[in-house]
C-alpha positions, 0 to 999 in steps of 0.5 A, a space after each residue: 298758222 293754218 290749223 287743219 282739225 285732224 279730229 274726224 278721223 277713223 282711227 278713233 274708236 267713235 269716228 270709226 264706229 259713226 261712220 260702220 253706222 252712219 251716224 252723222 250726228 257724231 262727225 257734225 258735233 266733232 266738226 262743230 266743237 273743232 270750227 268753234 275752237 278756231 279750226 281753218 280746215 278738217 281733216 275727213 281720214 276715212 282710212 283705206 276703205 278699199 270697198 265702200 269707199 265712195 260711199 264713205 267719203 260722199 257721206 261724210 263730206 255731205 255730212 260734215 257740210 250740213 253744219 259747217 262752212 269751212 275747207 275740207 281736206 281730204 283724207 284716204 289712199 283709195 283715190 276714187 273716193 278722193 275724187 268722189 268728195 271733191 265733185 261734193 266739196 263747196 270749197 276748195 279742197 284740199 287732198 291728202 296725200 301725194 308722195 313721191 312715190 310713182 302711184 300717188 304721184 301720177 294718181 293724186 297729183 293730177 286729180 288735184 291739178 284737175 279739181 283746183 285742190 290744194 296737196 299735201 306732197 309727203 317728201 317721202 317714196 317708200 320711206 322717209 328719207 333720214 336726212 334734211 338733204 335727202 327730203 330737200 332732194 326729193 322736192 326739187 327733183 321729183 315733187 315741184 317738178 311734178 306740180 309745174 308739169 300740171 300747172 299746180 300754184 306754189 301756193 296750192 303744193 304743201 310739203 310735208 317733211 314728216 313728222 315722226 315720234 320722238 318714241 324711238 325715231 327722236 332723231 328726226 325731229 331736227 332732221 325735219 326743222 332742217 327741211 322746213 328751213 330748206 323747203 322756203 329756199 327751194 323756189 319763189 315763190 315758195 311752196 307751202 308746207 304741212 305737218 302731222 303735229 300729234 305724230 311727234 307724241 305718238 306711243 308717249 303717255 298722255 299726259 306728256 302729249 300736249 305740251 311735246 306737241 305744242 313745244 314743237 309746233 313753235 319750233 316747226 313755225 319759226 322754221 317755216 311752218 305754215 300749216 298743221 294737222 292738229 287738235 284744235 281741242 287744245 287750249 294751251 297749244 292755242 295759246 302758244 300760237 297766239 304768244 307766237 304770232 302776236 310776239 307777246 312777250 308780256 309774261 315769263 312764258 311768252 318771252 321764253 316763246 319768243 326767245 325759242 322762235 328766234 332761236 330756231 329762226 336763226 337756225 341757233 340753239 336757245 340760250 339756256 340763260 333765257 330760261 328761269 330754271 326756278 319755273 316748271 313750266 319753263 324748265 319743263 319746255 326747256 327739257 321738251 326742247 332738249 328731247 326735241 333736238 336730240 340732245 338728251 334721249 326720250 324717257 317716259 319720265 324725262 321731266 323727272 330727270 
């Protein structure tokens, strides 16, 4: 599982503030503790910046690379700065994002194909598609299509189905488990695929955050997830994608792990005898599971109920 650090992010209050002031030293520790936590990749967002930015980009992918030796993903919808921190990139970078709306097509896509940039491709136009079908369509007739125009790898076009939050939009959560299983059919080889993890606790208290977030991740995977915009940060969700790759199932929580990923990589539902209802921590991923699946509806309290 390739982990992209999204902690470098302007829509932080701190990002945003070091990056008005220039303060480098904030983006190094944040890129430092992510690299150290395991991170494979960080995400730069530097949001619009319609003005400066250029300037923005070059900096703080100058900055970034003084103290880490690790792939950059780009983040931003002002595509000259996307071309501006490619030209300082030392490794091969990756951008985020096209989409299969024509403006970013036609500008992000190509400058991928130009730089030898890994891209993330949203399977989205103005909006997200409701259905698995739907997003599956787009891939075929609009996105792959596009990236063998140019000459990009299957290995180099990551799909994102989107994630959206189960705050109010839960039924997209299996709609984008259904993609994920249909993308891996749609070419061979098949194409890569991305998701903004932590969009799926967004407006969810935090306390909920994590284990909504690491829950799902193990349900995206068993699907065909490859890679994730994630905390690195996040010990506990590390820990689950350990039990995941490695099959460990040496304790309770492990065989509940890996029963759910089987579970979803058979496309079937888990079988709530494997779970110890006895257990909270395995009661409590077996009620994520039911949110997770719109099978029971969202609450704040949902773990209470």
């Amino acid at each position: 599982m390739l982990i992209i650090g999204e902690n470098i992010t302007i829509g932080t209050d701190a990002v945003m503030k070091a990056i008005e002031e220039r303060d480098a030293d904030v983006i190094q520790r944040k890129a430092i503790s992510q690299v150290e936590h395991g991170t494979h990749m960080l995400d730069l967002n530097i949001g619009p910046q319609k003005r400066h930015g250029v300037e923005v980009m070059e900096w703080v992918v100058d900055a970034v690379q003084e103290v880490v030796d690790v792939p950059l993903c780009l983040d931003t919808t002002n595509v000259a700065a996307l071309q501006a921190g490619l030209k300082r990139c030392k490794k091969q970078a990756m951008l985020n994002s096209a989409s299969a709306a024509p403006g970013r097509l036609e500008s992000v896509m190509p400058l991928a194909a130009k730089y030898n940039a890994k891209v993330i491709a949203l399977t989205m136009k103005k909006t997200v598609p409701p259905t698995a079908e739907d997003r599956a369509n787009l891939v075929m007739e609009v996105l792959i299509p596009k990236a063998m125009e140019l000459g990009i790898p299957m290995g180099d076009l990551y799909l994102d189905p989107l994630v959206l939050s189960v705050q109010g939009m839960q039924d997209y959560a299996p709609q984008t488990l259904e993609s994920l299983h249909y993308f891996k059919q749609l070419s061979d080889p098949p194409p890569m695929t991305v998701v903004g993890l932590s969009n799926v606790s967004n407006n969810v208290p935090w306390e909920h955050r994590s284990l909504i977030n690491r829950t799902y991740l193990v349900m995206l995977m068993a699907a065909g997830l490859d890679a994730a915009i994630a905390n690195p940060l996040d010990d506990e969700q590390n820990e689950f994608i350990r039990i995941v790759e490695e099959r460990d199932d040496s304790t309770p929580l492990g065989r509940l792990l890996v029963n759910l990923y089987d579970a979803i990589a058979a496309m079937e539902e888990l079988d709530p005898s494997l779970v110890d209802m006895d257990d909270p921590e395995q009661t409590a991923i077996w009620k994520t599971v039911q949110i997770l699946e719109n099978k029971v509806i969202y609450a704040d309290g949902y773990l209470r109920m």
